[in-house]
LORO-78452 format. One record per residue (C-alpha): residue number from 0; chain; z, y, x. Coordinates in steps of 0.05 Angstrom, whole numbers, plus 5000, padded with zeros to 4 digits. Each point is the difference from the previous one (the first is absolute). Last residue first. Example, Ala and Ser with C-alpha at 12.3 -4.5 7.8 and 13.67 -1.06 7.14 Angstrom:
! LORO-78452
{site 1,A,{5143,4979,5273}}
{site 0,A,{5013,4931,4973}}
END
This chain:
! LORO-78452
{site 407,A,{7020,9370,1679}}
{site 406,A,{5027,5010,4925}}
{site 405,A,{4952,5040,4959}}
{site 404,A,{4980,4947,4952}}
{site 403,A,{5087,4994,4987}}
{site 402,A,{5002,5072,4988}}
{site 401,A,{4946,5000,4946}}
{site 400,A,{5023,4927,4963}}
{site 399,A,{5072,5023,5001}}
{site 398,A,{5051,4956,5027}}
{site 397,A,{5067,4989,4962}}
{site 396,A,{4979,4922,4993}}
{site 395,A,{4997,4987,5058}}
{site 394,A,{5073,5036,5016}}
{site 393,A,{5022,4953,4944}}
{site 392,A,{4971,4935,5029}}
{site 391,A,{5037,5020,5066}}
{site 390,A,{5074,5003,4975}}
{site 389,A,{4995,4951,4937}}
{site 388,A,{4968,4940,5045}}
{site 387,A,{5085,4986,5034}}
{site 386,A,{5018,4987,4931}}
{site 385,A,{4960,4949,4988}}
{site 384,A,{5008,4960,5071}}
{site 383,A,{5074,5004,4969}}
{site 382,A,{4989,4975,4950}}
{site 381,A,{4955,4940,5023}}
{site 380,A,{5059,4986,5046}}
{site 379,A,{5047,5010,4949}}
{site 378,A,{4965,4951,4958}}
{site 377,A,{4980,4943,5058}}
{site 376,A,{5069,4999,5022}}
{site 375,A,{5030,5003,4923}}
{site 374,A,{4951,4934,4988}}
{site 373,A,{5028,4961,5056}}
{site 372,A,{5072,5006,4989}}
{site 371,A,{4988,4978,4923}}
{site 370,A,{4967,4942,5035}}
{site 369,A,{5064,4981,5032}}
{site 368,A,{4981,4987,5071}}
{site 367,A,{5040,4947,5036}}
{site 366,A,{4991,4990,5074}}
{site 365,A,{5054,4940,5044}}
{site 364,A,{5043,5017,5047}}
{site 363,A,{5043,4956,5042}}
{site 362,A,{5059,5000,5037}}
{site 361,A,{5050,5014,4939}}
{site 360,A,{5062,5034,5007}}
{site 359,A,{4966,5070,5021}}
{site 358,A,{5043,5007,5069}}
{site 357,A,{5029,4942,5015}}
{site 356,A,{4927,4962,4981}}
{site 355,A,{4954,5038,5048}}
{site 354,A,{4945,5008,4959}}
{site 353,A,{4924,4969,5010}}
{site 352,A,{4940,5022,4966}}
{site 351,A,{4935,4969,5005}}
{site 350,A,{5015,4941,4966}}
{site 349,A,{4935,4976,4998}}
{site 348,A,{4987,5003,4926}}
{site 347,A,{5034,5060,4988}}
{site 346,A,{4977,5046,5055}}
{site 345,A,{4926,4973,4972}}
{site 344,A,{5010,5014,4931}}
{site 343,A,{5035,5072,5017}}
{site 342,A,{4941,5023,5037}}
{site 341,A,{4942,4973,4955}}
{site 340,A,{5040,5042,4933}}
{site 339,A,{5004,5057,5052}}
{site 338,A,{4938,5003,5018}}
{site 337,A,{4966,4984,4934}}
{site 336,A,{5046,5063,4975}}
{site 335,A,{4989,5039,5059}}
{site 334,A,{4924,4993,4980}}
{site 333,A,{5008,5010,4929}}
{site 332,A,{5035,5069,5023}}
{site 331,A,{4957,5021,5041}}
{site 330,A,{4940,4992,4962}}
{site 329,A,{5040,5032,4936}}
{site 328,A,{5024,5064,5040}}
{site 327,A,{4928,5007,5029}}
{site 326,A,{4955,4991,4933}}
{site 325,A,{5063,5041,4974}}
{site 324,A,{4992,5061,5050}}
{site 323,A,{4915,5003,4989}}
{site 322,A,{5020,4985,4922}}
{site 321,A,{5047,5071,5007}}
{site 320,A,{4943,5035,5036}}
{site 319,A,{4945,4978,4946}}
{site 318,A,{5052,5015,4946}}
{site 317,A,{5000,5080,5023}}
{site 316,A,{4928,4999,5001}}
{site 315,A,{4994,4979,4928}}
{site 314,A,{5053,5052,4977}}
{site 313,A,{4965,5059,5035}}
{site 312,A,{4948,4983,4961}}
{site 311,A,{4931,4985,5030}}
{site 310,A,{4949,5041,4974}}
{site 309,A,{4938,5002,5060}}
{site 308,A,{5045,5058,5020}}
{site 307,A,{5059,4962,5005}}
{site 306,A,{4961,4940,5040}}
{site 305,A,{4964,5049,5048}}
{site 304,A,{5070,5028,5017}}
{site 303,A,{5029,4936,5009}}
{site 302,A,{4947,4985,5052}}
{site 301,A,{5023,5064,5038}}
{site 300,A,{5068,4984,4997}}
{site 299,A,{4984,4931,5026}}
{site 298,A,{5036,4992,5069}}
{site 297,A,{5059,5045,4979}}
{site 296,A,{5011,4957,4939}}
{site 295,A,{4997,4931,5043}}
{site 294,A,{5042,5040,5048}}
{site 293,A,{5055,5011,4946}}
{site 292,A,{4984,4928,4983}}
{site 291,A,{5020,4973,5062}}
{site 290,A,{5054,5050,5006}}
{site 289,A,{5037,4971,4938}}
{site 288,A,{4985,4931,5012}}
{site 287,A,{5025,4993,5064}}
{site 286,A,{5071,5039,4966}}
{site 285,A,{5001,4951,4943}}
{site 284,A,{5006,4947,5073}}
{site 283,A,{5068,5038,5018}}
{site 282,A,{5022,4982,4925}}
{site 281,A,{4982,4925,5009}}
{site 280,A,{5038,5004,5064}}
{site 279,A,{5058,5035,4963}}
{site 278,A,{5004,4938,4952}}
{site 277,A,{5029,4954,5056}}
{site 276,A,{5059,5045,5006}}
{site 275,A,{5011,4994,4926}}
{site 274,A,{4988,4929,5002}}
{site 273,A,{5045,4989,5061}}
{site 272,A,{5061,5042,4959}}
{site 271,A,{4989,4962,4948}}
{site 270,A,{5001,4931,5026}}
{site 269,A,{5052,5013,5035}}
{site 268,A,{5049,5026,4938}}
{site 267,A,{4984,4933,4964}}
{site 266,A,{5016,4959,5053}}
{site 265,A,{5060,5043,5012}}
{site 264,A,{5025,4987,4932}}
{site 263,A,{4978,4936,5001}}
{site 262,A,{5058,4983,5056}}
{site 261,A,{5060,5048,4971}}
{site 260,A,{4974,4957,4922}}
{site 259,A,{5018,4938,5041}}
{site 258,A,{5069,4979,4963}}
{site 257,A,{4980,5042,4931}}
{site 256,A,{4932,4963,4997}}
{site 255,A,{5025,4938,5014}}
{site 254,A,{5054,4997,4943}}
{site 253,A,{5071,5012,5001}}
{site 252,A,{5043,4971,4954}}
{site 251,A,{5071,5023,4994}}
{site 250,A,{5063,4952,4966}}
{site 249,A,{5071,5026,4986}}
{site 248,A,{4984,5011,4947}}
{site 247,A,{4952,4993,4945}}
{site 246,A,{4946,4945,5001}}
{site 245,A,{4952,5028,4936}}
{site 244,A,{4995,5076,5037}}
{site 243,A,{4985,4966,5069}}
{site 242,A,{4950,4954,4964}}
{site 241,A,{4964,5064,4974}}
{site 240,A,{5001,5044,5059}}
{site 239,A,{4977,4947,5039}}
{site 238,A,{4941,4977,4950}}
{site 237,A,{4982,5080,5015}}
{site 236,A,{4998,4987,5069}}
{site 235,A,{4971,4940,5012}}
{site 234,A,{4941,5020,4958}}
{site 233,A,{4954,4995,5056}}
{site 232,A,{5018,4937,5017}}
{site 231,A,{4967,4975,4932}}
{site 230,A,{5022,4920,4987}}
{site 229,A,{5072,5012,5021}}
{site 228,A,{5033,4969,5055}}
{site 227,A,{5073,5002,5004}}
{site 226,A,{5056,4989,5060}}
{site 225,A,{5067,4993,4989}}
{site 224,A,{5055,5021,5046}}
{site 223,A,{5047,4994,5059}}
{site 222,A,{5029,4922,4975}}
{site 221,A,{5064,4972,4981}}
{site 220,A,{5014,4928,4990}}
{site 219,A,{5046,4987,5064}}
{site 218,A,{4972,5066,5040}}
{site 217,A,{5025,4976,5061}}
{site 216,A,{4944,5033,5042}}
{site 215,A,{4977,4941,5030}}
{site 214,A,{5010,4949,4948}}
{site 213,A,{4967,5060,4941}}
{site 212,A,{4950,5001,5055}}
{site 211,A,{4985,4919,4993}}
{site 210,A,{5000,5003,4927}}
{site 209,A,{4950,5057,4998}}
{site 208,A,{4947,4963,5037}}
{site 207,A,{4975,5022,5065}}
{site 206,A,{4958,5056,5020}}
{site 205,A,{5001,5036,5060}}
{site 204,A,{4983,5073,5017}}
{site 203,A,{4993,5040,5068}}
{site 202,A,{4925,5013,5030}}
{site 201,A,{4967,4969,4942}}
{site 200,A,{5027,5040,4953}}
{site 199,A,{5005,5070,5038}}
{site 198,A,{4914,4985,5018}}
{site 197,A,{4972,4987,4928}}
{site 196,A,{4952,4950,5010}}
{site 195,A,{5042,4949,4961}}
{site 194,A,{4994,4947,5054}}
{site 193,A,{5057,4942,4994}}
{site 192,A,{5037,4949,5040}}
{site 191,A,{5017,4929,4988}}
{site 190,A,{5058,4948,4994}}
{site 189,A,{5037,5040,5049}}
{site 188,A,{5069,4955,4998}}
{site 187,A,{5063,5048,4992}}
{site 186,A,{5073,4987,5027}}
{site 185,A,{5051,5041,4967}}
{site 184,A,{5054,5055,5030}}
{site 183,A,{5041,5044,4958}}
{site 182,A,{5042,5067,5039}}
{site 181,A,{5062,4989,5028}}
{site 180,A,{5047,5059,4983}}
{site 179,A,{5061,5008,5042}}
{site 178,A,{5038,4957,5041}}
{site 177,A,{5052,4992,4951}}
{site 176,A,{4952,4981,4959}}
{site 175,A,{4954,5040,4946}}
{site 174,A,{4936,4959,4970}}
{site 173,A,{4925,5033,5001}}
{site 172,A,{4982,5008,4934}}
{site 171,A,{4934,5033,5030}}
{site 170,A,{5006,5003,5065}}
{site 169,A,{4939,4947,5011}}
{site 168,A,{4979,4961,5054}}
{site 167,A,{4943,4956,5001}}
{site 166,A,{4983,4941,5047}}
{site 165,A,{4929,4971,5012}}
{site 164,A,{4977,4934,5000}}
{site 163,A,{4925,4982,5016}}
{site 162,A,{4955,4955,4957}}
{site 161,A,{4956,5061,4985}}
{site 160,A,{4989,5035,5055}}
{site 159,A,{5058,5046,5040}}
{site 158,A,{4980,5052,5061}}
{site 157,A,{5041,5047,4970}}
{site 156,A,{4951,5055,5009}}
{site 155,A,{4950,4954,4967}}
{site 154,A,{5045,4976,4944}}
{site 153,A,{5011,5082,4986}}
{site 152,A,{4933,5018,5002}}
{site 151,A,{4971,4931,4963}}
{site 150,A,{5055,5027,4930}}
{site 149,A,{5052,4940,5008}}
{site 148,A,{5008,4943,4944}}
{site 147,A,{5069,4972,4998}}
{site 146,A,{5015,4929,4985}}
{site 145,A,{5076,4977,4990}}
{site 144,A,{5024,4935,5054}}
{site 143,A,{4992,4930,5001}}
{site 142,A,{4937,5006,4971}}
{site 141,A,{4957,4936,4989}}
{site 140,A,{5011,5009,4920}}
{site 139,A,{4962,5072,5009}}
{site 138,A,{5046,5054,4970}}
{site 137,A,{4957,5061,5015}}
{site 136,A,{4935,4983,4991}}
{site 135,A,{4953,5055,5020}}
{site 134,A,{4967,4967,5056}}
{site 133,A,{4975,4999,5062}}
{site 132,A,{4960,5058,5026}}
{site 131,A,{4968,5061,4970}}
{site 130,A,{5019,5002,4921}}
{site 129,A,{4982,5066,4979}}
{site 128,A,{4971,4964,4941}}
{site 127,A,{5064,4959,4981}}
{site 126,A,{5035,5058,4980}}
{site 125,A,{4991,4983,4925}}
{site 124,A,{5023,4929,5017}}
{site 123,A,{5066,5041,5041}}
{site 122,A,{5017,5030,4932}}
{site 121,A,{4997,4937,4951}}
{site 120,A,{5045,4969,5065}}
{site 119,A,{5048,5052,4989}}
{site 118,A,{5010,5057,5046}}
{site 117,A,{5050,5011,5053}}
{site 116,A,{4978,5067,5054}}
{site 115,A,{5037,5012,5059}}
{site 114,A,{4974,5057,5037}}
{site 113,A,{5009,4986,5075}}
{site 112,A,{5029,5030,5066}}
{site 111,A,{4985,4975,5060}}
{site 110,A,{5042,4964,5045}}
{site 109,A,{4976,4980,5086}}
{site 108,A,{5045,4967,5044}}
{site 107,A,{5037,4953,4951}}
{site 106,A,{4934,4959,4997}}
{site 105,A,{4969,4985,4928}}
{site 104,A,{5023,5064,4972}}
{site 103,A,{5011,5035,4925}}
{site 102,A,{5049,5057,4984}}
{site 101,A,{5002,5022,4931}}
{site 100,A,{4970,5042,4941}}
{site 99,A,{5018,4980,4926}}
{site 98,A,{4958,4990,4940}}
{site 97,A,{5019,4952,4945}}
{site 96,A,{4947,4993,4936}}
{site 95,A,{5004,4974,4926}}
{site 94,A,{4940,4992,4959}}
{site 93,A,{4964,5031,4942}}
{site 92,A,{4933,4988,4991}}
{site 91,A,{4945,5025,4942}}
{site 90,A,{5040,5057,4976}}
{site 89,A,{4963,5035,4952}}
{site 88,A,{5018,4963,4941}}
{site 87,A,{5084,5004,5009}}
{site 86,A,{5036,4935,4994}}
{site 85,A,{5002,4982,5078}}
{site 84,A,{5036,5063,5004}}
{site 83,A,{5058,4989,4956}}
{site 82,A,{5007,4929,5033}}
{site 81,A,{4999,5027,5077}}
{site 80,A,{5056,5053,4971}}
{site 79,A,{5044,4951,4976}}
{site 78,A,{4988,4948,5070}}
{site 77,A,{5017,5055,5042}}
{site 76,A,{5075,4991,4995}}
{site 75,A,{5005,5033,5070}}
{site 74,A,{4956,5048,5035}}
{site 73,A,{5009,5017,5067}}
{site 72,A,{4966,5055,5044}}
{site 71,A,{5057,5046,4995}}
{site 70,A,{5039,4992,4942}}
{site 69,A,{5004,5079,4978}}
{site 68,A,{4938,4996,4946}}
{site 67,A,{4967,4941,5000}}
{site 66,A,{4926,4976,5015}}
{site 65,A,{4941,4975,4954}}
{site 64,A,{4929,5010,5046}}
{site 63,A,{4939,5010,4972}}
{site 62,A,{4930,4991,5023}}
{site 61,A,{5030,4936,5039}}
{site 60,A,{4983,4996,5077}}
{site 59,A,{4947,4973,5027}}
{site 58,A,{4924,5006,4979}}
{site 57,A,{5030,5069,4968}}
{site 56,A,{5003,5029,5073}}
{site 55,A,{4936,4960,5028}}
{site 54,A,{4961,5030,4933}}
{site 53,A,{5038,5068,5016}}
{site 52,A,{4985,5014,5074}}
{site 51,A,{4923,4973,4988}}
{site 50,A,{4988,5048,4947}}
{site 49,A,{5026,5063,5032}}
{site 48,A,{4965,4988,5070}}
{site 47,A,{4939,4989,4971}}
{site 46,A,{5005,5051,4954}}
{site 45,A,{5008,5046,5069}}
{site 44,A,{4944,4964,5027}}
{site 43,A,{4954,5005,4943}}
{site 42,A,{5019,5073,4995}}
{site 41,A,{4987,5011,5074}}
{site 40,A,{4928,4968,4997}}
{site 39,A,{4982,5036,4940}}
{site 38,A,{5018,5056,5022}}
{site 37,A,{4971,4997,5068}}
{site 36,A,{4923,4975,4974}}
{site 35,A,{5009,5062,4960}}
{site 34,A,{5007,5050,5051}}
{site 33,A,{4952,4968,5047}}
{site 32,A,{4949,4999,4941}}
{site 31,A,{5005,5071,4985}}
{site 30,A,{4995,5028,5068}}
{site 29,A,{4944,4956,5018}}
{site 28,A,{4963,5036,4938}}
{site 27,A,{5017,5060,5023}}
{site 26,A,{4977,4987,5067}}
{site 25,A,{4938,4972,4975}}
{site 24,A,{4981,5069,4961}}
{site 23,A,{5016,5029,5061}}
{site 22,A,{4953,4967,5039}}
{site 21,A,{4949,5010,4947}}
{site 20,A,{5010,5073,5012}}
{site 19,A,{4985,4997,5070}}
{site 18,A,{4939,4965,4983}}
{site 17,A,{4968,5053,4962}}
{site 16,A,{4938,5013,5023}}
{site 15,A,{4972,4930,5005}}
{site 14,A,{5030,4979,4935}}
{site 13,A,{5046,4946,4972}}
{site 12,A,{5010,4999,4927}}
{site 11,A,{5068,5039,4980}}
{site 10,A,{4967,5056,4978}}
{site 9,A,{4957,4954,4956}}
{site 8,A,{5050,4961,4974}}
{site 7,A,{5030,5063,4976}}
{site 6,A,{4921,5025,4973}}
{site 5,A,{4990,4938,4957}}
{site 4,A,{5069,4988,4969}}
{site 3,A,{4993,5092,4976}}
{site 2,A,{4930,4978,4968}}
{site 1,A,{5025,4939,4964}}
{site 0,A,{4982,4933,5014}}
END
């Protein structure tokens, strides 16, 4: 151990006549920790929040959508394109789609609105994990009527289980009369109900197969779109660009990224502005270990003194000071980290965290810490605990061996 290790652990040893100064010391340590232990428990939260948003985004709808251009939400013909994409390499499904929003009751006294969702039956087997009731099966031979499977919100609001008829009633394609237009109406049986855990899904979608909403909707053949899944999701939009460019017009894609970039955006944007804010407690803590050692320095002037005229550099007493703010930047910070780190496990594993689900579309929150994340906390904290030695360490440094033997 070298000479300047051995005299900052020293001043920072406990002693009789300076306890007021150890006190310090602790409250800059304290400082340290508290600051960290808060990032890292904000940043896991906000990742958190990021990563569970998109895996229950992508875990149901297609990472790229194939649309038209001035059709509305109908595609017809789609069989060409379906082939084209089928052929490319990084397209590992390729399926058609219909979406459409409706009316949907049991009792005439109370409608609700509903997302109408028809997927093939290789689509609903990939969907068979948010399976919550029932059944997926959509055409069961001992149905007299077409299956539908409800999100648990909406069946619950509904008061329907599976084995239950409900009506739906849709405008779209309604049929002019003299009267004027009557809007379709079809018979549904719930054959199940579904929990995605994201809160606007389960609250007001349905699935049923795309042959029964091309019925409702009078689509004949046509459908609103095809859906793709791609081995990479995060090159969504690039394979986009690509397949957009190889289609032609009139058809668009839009991939997931594009549709919820207003949504990550903010994410992103939150979890920058909390860090920042976060980061200020850290900074108010540099300030604990600023006047700790200025006191530290005030408290030993005279023993600096002795060591400069015994030949101590002004060098060597200037890195004891900075090693005294280190040895209390470090200790804080590897406790905030192992604070943190504990924290977050534990919020985690209970479920700690609860969200109201209309509000953050998912109703609950689960910690992930990027270790990338980790390692900048525990470097600009360190930094910063750095930065805030230069002040003190300097003016110990500047002290002359006479002057500082004087000092009463």
């Amino acid at each position: 151990m070298s000479l300047e290790w051995y005299l900052a652990s020293r001043y920072l040893s406990a002693r009789s006549s300076s306890r007021f100064l150890n006190l310090s010391t602790l409250i800059a340590i304290g400082g340290v920790c508290v600051g960290v232990m808060a990032l890292i428990v904000v940043i896991g939260v906000m990742s958190g929040l990021q990563k569970e948003l998109r895996d229950r985004i992508l875990g149901t709808n297609p990472h790229i959508m194939v649309l038209t251009y001035g059709e509305g939400l109908r595609l017809d013909r789609w069989q060409v394109p379906l082939a084209e994409l089928r052929k490319d390499p990084s397209v590992t499904v390729a399926e058609p789609f219909v979406y459409s929003e409706a009316l949907i009751f049991q009792d005439v006294n109370y409608q609700q609105g509903v997302a109408l969702r028809g997927i093939t039956h290789s689509a609903a087997d990939r969907l068979s994990h948010q399976l919550h009731d029932g059944e997926w099966d959509f055409d069961a031979e001992d149905l007299d009527l077409p299956g539908i499977v409800l999100g648990f919100r909406l069946a619950s609001r509904l008061l329907v289980y599976p084995g239950d008829t409900v009506s739906l009633l849709s405008g779209h394609g309604a049929e002019l009369t003299p009267a004027g237009f009557i809007p379709r109406f079809k018979k549904f049986a719930v054959v199940g109900t579904f929990k995605s855990g994201m809160y606007e899904y389960d609250n007001q979608m349905g699935y049923m197969s795309v042959q029964a909403a091309q019925d409702l909707l009078g689509l004949d053949e046509s459908v609103t779109g095809l859906g793709i899944w791609i081995d990479d999701p995060w090159l969504a939009d690039e394979v986009a660009e690509r397949l957009e460019a190889d289609l032609g017009f009139p058809y668009t894609l839009r991939d997931w990224k594009r549709m919820n970039q207003g949504l990550f955006s903010a994410l992103k944007l939150e979890k920058l502005a909390m860090t920042v804010i976060l980061l200020l407690i850290v900074l108010v803590a540099a300030f604990n270990i600023i006047s700790t050692l200025i006191m530290v320095v005030t408290d030993k002037t005279r023993e600096i003194g002795i060591l400069r005229s015994m030949g101590m550099t002004a060098r060597s007493i200037l890195r004891v000071f900075m090693f005294q703010g280190m040895i209390i930047g470090i200790g804080g910070t590897a406790l905030g980290l192992a604070g943190g780190l504990a924290l977050s496990w534990t919020i985690d594993y209970f479920g700690l965290i609860s969200l109201p689900g209309d509000v953050y579309l998912i109703d609950q929150l689960s910690i992930r810490l990027d270790p990338s994340d980790v390692a900048l906390v525990a470097v600009l904290s360190v930094l910063i605990s750095f930065g805030a030695t230069i002040y003190p360490s300097r003016q110990a440094a500047k002290l002359t061996p006479v002057e500082a033997i004087r000092d009463e």
